[in-house]
Jmol script that loads the backbone (N, CA, C; Angstrom):
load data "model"
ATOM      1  N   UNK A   1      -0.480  13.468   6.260  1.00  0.00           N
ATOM      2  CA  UNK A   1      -0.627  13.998   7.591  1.00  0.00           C
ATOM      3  C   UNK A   1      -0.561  12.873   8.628  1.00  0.00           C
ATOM      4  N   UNK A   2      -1.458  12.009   8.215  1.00  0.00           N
ATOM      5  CA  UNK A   2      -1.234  10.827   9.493  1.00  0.00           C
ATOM      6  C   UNK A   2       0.240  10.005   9.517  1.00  0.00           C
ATOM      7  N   UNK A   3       0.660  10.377   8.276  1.00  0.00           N
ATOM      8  CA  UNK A   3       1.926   9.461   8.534  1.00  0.00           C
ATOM      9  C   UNK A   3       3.105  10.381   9.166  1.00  0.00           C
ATOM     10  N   UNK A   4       3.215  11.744   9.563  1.00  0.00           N
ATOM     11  CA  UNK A   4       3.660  12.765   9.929  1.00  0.00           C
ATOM     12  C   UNK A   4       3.279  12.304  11.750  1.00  0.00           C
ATOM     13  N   UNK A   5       1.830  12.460  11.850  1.00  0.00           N
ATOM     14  CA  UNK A   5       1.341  12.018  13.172  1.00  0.00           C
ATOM     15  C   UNK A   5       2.004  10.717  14.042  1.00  0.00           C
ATOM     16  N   UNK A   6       1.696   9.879  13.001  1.00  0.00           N
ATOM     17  CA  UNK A   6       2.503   8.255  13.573  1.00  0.00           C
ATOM     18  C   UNK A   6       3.991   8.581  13.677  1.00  0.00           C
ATOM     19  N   UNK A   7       4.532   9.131  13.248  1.00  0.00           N
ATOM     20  CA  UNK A   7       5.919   9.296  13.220  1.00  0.00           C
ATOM     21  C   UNK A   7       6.850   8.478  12.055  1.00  0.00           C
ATOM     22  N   UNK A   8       6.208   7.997  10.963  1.00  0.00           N
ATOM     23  CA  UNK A   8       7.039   7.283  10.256  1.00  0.00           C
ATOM     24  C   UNK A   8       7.998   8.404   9.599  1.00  0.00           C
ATOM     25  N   UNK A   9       7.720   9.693   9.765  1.00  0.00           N
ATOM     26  CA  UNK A   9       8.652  10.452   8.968  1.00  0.00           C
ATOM     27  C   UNK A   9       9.954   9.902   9.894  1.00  0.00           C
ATOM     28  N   UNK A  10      10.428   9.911  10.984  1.00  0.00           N
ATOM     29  CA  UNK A  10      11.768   9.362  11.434  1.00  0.00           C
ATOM     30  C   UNK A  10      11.906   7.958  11.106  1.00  0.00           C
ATOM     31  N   UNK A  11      11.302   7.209  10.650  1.00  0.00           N
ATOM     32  CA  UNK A  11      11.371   6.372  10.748  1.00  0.00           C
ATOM     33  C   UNK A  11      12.450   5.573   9.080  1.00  0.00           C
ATOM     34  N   UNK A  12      11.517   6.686   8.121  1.00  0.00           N
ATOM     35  CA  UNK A  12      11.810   6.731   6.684  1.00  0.00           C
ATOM     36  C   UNK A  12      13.974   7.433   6.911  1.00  0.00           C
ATOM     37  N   UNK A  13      13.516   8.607   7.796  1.00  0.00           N
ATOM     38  CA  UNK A  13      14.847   9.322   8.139  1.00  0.00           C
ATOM     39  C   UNK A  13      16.053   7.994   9.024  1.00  0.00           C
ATOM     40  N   UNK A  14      15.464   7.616   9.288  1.00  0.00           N
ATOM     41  CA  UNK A  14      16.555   6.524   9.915  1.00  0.00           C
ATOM     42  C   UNK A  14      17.149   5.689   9.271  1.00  0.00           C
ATOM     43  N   UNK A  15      15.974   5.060   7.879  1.00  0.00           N
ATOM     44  CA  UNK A  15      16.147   4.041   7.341  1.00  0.00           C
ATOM     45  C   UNK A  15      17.381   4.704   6.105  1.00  0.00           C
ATOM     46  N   UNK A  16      17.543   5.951   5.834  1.00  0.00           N
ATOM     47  CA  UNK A  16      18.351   6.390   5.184  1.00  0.00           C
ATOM     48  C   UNK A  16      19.652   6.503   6.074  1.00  0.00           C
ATOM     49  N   UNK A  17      19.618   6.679   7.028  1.00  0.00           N
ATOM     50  CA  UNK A  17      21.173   6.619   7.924  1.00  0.00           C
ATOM     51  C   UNK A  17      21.497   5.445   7.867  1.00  0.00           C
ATOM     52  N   UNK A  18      20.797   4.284   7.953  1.00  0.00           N
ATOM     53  CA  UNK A  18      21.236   3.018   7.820  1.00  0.00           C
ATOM     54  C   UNK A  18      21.833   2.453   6.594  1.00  0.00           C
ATOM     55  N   UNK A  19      21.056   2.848   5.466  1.00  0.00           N
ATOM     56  CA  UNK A  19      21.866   2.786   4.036  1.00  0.00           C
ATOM     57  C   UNK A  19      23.146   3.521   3.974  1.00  0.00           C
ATOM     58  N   UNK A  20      23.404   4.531   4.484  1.00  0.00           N
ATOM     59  CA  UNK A  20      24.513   5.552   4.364  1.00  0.00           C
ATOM     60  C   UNK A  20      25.698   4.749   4.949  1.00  0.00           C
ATOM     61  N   UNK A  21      25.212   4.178   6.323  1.00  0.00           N
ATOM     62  CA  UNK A  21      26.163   3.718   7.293  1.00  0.00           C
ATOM     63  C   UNK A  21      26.650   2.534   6.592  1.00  0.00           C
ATOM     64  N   UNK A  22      25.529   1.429   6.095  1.00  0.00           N
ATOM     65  CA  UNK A  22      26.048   0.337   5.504  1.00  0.00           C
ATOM     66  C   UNK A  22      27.322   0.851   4.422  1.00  0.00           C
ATOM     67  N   UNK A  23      26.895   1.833   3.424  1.00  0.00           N
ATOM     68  CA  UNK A  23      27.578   2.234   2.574  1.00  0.00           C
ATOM     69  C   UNK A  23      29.088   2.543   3.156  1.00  0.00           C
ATOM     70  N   UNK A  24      29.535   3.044   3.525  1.00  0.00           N
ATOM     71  CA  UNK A  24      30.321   3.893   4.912  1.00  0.00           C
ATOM     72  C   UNK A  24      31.271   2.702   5.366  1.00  0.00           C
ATOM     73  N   UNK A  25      30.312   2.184   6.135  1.00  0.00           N
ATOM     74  CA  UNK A  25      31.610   1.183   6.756  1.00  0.00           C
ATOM     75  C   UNK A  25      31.500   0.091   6.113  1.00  0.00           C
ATOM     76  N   UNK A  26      31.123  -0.183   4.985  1.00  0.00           N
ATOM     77  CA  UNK A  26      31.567  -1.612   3.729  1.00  0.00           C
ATOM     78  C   UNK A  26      32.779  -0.808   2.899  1.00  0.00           C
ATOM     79  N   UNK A  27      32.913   0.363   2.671  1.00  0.00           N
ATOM     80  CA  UNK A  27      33.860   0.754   1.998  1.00  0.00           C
ATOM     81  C   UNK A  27      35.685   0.304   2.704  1.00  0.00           C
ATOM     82  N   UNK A  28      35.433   0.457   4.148  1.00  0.00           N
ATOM     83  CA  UNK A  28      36.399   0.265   4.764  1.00  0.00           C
ATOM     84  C   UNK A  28      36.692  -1.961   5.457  1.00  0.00           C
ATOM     85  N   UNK A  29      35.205  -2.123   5.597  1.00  0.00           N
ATOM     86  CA  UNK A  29      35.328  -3.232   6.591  1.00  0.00           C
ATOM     87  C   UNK A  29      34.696  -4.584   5.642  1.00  0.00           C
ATOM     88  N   UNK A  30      34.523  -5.433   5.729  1.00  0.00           N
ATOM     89  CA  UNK A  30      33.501  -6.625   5.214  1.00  0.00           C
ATOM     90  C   UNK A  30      32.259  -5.879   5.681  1.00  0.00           C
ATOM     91  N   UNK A  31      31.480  -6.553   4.393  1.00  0.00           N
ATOM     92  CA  UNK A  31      29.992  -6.455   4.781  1.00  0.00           C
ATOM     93  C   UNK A  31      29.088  -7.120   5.968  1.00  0.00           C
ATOM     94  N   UNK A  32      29.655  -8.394   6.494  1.00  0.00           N
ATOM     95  CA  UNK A  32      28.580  -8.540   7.948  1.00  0.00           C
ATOM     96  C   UNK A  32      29.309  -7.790   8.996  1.00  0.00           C
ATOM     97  N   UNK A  33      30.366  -7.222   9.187  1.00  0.00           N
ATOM     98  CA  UNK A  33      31.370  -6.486   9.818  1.00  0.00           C
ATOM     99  C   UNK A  33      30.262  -4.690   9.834  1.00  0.00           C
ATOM    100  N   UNK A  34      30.313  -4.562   8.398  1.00  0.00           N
ATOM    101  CA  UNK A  34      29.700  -3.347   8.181  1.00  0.00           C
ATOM    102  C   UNK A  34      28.258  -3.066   8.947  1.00  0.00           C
ATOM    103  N   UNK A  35      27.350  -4.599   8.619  1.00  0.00           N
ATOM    104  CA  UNK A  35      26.419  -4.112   8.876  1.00  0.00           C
ATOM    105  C   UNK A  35      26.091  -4.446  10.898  1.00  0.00           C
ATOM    106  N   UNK A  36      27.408  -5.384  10.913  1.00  0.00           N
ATOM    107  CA  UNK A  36      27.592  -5.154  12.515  1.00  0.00           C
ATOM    108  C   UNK A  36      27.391  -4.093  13.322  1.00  0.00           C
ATOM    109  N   UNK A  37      28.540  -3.193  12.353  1.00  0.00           N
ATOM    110  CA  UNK A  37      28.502  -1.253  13.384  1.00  0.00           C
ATOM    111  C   UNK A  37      27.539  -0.873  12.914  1.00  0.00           C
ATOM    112  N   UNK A  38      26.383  -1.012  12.098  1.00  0.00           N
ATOM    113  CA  UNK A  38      25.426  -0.372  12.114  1.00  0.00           C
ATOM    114  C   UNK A  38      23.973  -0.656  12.823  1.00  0.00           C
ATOM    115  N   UNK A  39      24.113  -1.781  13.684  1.00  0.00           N
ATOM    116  CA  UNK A  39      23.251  -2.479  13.855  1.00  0.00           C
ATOM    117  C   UNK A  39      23.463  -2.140  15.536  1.00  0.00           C
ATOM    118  N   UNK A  40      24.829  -2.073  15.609  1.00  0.00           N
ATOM    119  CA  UNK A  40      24.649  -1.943  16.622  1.00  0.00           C
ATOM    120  C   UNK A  40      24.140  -1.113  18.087  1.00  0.00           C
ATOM    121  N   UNK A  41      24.608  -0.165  17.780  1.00  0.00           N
ATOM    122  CA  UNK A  41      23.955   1.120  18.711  1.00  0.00           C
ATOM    123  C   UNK A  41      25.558   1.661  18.892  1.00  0.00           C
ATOM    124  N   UNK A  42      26.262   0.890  18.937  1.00  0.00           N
ATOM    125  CA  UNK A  42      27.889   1.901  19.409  1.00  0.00           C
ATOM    126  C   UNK A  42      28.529   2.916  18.220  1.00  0.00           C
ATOM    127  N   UNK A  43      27.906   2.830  17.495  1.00  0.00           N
ATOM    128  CA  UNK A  43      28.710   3.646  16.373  1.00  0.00           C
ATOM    129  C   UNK A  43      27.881   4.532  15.387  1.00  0.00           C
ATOM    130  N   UNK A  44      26.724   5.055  16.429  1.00  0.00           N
ATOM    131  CA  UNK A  44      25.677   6.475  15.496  1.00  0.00           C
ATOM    132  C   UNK A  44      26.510   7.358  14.646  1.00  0.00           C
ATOM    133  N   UNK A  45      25.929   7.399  13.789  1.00  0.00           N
ATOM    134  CA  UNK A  45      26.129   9.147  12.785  1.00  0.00           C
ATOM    135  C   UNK A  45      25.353   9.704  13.609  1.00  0.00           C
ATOM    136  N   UNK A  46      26.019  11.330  12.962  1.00  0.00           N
ATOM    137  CA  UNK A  46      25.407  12.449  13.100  1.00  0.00           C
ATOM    138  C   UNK A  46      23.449  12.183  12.744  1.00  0.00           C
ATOM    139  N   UNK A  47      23.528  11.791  12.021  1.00  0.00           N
ATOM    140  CA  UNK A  47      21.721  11.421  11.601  1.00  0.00           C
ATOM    141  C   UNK A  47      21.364  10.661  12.698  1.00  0.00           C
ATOM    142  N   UNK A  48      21.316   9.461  12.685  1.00  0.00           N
ATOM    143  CA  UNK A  48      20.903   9.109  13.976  1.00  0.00           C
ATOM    144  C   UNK A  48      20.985   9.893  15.437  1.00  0.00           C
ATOM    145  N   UNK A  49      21.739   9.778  15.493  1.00  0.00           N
ATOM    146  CA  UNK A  49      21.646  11.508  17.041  1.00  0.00           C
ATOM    147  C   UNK A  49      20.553  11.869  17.070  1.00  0.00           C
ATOM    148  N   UNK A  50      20.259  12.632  15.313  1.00  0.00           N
ATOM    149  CA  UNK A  50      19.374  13.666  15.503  1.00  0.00           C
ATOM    150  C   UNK A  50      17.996  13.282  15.767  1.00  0.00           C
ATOM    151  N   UNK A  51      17.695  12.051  14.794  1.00  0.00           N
ATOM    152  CA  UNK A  51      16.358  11.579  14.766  1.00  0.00           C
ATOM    153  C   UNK A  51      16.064  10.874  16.676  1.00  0.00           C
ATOM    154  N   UNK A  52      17.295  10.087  16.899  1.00  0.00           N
ATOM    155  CA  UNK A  52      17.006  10.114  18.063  1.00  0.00           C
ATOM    156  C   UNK A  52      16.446  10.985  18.950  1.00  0.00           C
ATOM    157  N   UNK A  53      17.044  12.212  18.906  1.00  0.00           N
ATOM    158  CA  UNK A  53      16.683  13.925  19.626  1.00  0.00           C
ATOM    159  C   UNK A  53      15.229  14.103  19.529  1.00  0.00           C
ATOM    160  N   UNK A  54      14.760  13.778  18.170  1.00  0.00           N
ATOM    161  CA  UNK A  54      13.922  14.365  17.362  1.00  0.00           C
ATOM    162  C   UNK A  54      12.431  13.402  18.032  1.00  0.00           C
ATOM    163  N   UNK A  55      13.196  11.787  18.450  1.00  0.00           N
ATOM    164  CA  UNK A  55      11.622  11.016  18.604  1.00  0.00           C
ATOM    165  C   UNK A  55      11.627  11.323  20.217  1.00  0.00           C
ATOM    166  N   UNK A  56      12.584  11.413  21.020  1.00  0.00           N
ATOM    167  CA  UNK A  56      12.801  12.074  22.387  1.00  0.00           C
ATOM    168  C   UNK A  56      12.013  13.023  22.153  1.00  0.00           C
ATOM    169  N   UNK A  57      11.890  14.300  21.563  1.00  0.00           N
ATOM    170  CA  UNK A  57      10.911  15.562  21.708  1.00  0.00           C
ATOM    171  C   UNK A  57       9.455  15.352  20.765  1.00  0.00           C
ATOM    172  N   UNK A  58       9.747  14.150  20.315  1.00  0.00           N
ATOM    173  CA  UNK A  58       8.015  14.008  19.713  1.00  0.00           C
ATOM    174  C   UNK A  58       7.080  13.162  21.131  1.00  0.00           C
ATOM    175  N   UNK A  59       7.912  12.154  21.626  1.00  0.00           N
ATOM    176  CA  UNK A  59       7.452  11.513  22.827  1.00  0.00           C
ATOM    177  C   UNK A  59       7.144  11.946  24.279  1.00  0.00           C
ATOM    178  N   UNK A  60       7.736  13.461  24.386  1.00  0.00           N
ATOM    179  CA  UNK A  60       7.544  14.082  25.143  1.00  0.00           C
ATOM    180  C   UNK A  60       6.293  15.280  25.190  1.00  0.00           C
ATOM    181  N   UNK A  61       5.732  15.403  23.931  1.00  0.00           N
ATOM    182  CA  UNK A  61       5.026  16.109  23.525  1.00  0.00           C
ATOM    183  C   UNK A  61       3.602  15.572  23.337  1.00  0.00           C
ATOM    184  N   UNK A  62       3.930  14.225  23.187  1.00  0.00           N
ATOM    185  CA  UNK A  62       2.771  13.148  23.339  1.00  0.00           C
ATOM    186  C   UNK A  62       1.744  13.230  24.761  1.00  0.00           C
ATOM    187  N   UNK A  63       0.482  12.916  24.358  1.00  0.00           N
ATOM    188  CA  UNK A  63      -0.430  12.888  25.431  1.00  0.00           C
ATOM    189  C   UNK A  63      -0.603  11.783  26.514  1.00  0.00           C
ATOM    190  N   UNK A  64      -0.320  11.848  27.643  1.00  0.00           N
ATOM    191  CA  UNK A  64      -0.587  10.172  28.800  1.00  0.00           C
ATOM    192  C   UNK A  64      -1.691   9.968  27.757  1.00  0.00           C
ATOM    193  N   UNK A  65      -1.443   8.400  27.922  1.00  0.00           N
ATOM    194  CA  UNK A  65      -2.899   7.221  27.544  1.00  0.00           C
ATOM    195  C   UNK A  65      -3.983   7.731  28.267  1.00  0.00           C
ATOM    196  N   UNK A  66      -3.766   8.109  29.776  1.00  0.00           N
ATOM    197  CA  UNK A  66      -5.492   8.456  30.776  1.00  0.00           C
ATOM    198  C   UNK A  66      -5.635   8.919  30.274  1.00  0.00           C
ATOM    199  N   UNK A  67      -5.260  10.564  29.909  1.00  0.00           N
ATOM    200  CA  UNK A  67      -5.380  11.618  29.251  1.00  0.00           C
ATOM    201  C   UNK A  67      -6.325  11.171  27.934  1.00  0.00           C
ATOM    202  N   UNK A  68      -5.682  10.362  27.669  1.00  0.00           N
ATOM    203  CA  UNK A  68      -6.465  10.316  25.727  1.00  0.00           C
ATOM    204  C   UNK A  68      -7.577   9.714  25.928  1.00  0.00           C
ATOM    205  N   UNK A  69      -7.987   8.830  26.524  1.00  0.00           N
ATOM    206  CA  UNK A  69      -8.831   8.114  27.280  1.00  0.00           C
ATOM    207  C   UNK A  69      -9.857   8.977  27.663  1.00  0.00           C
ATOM    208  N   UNK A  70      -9.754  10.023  28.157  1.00  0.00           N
ATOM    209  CA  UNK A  70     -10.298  11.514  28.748  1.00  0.00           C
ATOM    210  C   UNK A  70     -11.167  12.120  27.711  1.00  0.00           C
ATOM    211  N   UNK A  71      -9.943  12.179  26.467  1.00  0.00           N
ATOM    212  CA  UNK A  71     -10.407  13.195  25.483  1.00  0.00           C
ATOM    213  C   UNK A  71     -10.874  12.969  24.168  1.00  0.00           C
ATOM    214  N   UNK A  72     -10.934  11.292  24.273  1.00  0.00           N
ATOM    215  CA  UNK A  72     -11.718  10.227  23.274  1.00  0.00           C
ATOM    216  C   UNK A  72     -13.054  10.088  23.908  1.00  0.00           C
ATOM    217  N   UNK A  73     -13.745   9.882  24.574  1.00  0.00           N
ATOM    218  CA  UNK A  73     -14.469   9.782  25.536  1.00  0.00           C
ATOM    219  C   UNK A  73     -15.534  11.358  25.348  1.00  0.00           C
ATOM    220  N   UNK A  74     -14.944  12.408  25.491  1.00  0.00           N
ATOM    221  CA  UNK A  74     -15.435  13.756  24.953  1.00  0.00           C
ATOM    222  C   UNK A  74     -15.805  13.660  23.623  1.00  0.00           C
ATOM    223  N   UNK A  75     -14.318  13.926  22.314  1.00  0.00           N
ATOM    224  CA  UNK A  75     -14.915  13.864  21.282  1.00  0.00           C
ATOM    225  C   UNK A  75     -15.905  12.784  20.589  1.00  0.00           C
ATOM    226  N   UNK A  76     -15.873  11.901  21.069  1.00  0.00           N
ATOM    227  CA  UNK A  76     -16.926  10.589  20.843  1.00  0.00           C
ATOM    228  C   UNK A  76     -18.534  10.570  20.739  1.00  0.00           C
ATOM    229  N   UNK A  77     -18.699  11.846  21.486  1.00  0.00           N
ATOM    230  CA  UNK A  77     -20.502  11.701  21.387  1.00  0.00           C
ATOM    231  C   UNK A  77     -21.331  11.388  20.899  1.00  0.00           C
ATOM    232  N   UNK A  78     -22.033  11.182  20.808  1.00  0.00           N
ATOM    233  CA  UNK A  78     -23.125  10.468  19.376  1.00  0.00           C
ATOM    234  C   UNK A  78     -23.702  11.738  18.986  1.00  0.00           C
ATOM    235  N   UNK A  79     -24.225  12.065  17.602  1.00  0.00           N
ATOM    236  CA  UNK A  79     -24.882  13.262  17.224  1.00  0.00           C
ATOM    237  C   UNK A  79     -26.096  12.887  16.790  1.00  0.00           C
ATOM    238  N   UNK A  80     -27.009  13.990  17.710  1.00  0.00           N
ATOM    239  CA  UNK A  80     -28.550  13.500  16.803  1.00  0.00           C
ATOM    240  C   UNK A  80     -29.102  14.160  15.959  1.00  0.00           C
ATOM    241  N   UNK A  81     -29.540  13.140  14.989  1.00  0.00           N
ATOM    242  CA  UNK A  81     -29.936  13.822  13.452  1.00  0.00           C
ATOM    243  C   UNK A  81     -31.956  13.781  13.641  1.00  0.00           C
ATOM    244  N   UNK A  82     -32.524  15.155  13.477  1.00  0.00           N
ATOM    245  CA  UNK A  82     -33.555  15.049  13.114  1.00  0.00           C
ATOM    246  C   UNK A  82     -34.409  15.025  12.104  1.00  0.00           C
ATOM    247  N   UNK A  83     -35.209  13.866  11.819  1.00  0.00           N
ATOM    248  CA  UNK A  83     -35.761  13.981  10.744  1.00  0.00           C
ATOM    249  C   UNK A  83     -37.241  14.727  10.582  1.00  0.00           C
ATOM    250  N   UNK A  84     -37.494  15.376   9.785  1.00  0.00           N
ATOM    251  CA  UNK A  84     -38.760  16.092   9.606  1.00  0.00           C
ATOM    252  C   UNK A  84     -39.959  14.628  10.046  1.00  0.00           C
ATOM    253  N   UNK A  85     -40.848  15.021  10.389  1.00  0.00           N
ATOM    254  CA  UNK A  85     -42.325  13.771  10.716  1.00  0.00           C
ATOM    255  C   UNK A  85     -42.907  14.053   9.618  1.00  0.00           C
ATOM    256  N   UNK A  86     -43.323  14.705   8.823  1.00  0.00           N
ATOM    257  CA  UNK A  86     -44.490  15.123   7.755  1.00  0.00           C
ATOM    258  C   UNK A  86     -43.685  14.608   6.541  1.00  0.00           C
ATOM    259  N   UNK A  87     -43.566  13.771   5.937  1.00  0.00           N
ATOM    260  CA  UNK A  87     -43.044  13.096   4.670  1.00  0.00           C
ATOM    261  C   UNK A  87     -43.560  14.155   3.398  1.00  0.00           C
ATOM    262  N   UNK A  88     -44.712  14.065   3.766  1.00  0.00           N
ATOM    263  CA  UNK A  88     -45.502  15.246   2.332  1.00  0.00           C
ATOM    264  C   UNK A  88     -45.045  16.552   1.984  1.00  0.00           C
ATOM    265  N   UNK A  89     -43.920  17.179   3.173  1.00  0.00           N
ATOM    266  CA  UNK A  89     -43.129  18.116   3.127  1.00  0.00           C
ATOM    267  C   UNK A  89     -42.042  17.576   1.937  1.00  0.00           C
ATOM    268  N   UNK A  90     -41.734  16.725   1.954  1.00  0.00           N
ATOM    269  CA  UNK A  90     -40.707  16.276   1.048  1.00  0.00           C
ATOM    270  C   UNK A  90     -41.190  16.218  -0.412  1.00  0.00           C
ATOM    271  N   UNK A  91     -41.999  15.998  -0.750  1.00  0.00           N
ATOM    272  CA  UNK A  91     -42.837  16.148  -2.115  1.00  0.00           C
ATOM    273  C   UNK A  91     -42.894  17.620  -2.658  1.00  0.00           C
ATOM    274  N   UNK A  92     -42.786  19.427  -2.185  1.00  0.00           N
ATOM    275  CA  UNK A  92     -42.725  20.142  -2.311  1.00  0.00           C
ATOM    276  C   UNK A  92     -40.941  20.243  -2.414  1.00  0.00           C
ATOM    277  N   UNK A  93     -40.076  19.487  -1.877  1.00  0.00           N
ATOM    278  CA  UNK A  93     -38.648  19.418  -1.561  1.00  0.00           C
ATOM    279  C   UNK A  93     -37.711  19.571  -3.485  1.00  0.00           C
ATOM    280  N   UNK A  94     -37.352  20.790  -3.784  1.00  0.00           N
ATOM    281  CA  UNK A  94     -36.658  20.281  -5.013  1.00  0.00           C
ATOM    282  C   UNK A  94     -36.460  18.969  -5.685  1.00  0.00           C
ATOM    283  N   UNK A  95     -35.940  18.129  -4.512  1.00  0.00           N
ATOM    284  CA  UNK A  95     -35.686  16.720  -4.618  1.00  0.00           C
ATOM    285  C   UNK A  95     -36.409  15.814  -4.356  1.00  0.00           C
ATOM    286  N   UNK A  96     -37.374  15.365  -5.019  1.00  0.00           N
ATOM    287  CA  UNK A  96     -38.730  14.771  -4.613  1.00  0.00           C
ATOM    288  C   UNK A  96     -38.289  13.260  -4.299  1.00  0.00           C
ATOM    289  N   UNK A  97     -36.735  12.731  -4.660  1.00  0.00           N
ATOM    290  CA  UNK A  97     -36.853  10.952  -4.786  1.00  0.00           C
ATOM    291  C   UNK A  97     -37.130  10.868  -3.852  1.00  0.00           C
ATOM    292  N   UNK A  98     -36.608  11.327  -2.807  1.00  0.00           N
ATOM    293  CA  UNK A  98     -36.825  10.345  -1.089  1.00  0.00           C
ATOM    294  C   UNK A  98     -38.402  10.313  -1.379  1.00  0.00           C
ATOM    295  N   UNK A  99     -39.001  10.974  -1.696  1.00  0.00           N
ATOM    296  CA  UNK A  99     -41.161  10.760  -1.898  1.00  0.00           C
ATOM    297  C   UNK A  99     -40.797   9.384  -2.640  1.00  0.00           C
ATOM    298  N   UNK A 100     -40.394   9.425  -3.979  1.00  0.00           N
ATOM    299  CA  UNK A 100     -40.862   8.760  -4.990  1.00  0.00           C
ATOM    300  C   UNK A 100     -40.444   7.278  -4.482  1.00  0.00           C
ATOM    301  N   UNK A 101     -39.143   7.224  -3.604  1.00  0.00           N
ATOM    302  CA  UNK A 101     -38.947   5.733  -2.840  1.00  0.00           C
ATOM    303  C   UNK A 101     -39.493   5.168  -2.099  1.00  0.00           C
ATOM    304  N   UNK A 102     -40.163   6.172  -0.922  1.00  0.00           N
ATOM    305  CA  UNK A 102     -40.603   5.611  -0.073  1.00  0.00           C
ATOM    306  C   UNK A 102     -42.608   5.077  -0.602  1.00  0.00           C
ATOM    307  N   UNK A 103     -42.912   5.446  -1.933  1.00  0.00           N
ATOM    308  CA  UNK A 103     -44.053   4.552  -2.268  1.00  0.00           C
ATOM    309  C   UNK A 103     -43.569   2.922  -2.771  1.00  0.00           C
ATOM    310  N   UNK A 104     -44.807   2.491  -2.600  1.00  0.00           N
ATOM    311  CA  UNK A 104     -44.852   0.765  -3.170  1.00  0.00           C
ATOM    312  C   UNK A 104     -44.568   1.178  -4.815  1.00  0.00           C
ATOM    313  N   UNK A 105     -43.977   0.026  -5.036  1.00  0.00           N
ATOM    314  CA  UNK A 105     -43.955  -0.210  -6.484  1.00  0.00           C
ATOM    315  C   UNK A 105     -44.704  -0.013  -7.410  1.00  0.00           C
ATOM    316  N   UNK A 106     -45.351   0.142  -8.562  1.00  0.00           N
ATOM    317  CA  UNK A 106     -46.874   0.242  -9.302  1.00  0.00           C
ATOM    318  C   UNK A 106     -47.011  -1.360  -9.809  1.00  0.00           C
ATOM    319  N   UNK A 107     -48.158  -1.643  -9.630  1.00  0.00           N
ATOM    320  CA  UNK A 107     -48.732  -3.342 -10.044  1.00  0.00           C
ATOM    321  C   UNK A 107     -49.547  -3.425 -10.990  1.00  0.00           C
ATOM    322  N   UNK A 108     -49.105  -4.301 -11.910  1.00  0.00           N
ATOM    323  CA  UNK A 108     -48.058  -4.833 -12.239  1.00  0.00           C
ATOM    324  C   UNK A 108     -46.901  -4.206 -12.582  1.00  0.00           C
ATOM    325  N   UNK A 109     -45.675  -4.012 -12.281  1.00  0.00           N
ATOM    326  CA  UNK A 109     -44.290  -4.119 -12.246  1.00  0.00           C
ATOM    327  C   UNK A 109     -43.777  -3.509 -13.679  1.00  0.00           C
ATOM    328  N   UNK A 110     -43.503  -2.384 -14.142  1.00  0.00           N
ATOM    329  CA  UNK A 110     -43.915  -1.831 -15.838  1.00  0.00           C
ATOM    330  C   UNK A 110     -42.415  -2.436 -16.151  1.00  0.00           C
ATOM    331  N   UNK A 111     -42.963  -2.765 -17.476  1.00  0.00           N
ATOM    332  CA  UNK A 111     -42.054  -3.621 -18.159  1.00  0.00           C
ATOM    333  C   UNK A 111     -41.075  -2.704 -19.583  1.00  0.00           C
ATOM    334  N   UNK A 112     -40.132  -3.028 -19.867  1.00  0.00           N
ATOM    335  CA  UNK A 112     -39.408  -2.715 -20.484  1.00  0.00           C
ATOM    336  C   UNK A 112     -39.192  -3.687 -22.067  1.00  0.00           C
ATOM    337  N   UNK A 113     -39.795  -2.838 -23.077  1.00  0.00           N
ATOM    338  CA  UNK A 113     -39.930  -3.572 -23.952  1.00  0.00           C
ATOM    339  C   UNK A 113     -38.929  -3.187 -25.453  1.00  0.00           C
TER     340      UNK A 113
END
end "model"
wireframe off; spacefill off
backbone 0.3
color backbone group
C-alpha cells in the first residue's frame, strides 16, 4: 500500500519502458546511441506517455503542503490513557502479574537449585 501511495508503482512502470526502449533501439542503432534516445526525452513510447499522464493525474490529486500541515496537526493529538488509582483492583483482575510486579522482590532472593 505505501509503495502504491509513494508512487513507486510508476516508477517500477517506467523502469520497464526503459528496458524495452534500450532493447528497441540497440536492435537497430549502437548501444550508447541506443541508450542516447532513451535517455533522452525526444523519443517516448507509448508507455512513457502514459505513465507520464498517469504521475500528471496522481500530482494533481495530491494535497498543498499547508493543507497537510493543517491535517497533520489534527490527526496528531495526543491520547489520554487512564489508569485505574486502586492497584488492589488489579489483584481480583484475571491477570494478576501487573500485582505480582509491582511488589518488592522476597528476601532473600529464592534460589534455584
Amino acid at each position: 500500500m505505501l509503495s502504491l501511495v509513494m508512487g513507486l508503482h510508476w516508477t517500477v512502470i517506467q523502469s520497464a519502458a526503459f528496458v524495452g526502449m534500450v532493447i528497441r533501439y540497440s536492435q537497430t542503432d549502437s548501444l550508447p546511441m541506443a541508450l542516447s534516445k532513451t535517455f533522452d526525452g525526444l523519443h517516448p513510447c507509448s508507455v512513457c506517455q502514459w505513465v507520464k499522464k498517469g504521475r500528471e493525474a496522481d500530482t494533481k490529486d495530491k494535497i498543498p503542503k499547508s493543507e497537510m500541515k493543517q491535517i497533520l496537526i489534527l490527526v496528531l493529538t495526543p491520547q489520554l490513557i487512564f489508569l485505574p488509582l486502586d492497584f488492589e483492583k488489579l489483584g481480583s483482575h484475571p491477570n494478576s502479574v501487573a500485582l505480582q510486579r509491582s511488589l518488592a522482590p522476597p528476601l532473600p532472593p529464592p534460589r534455584f537449585v
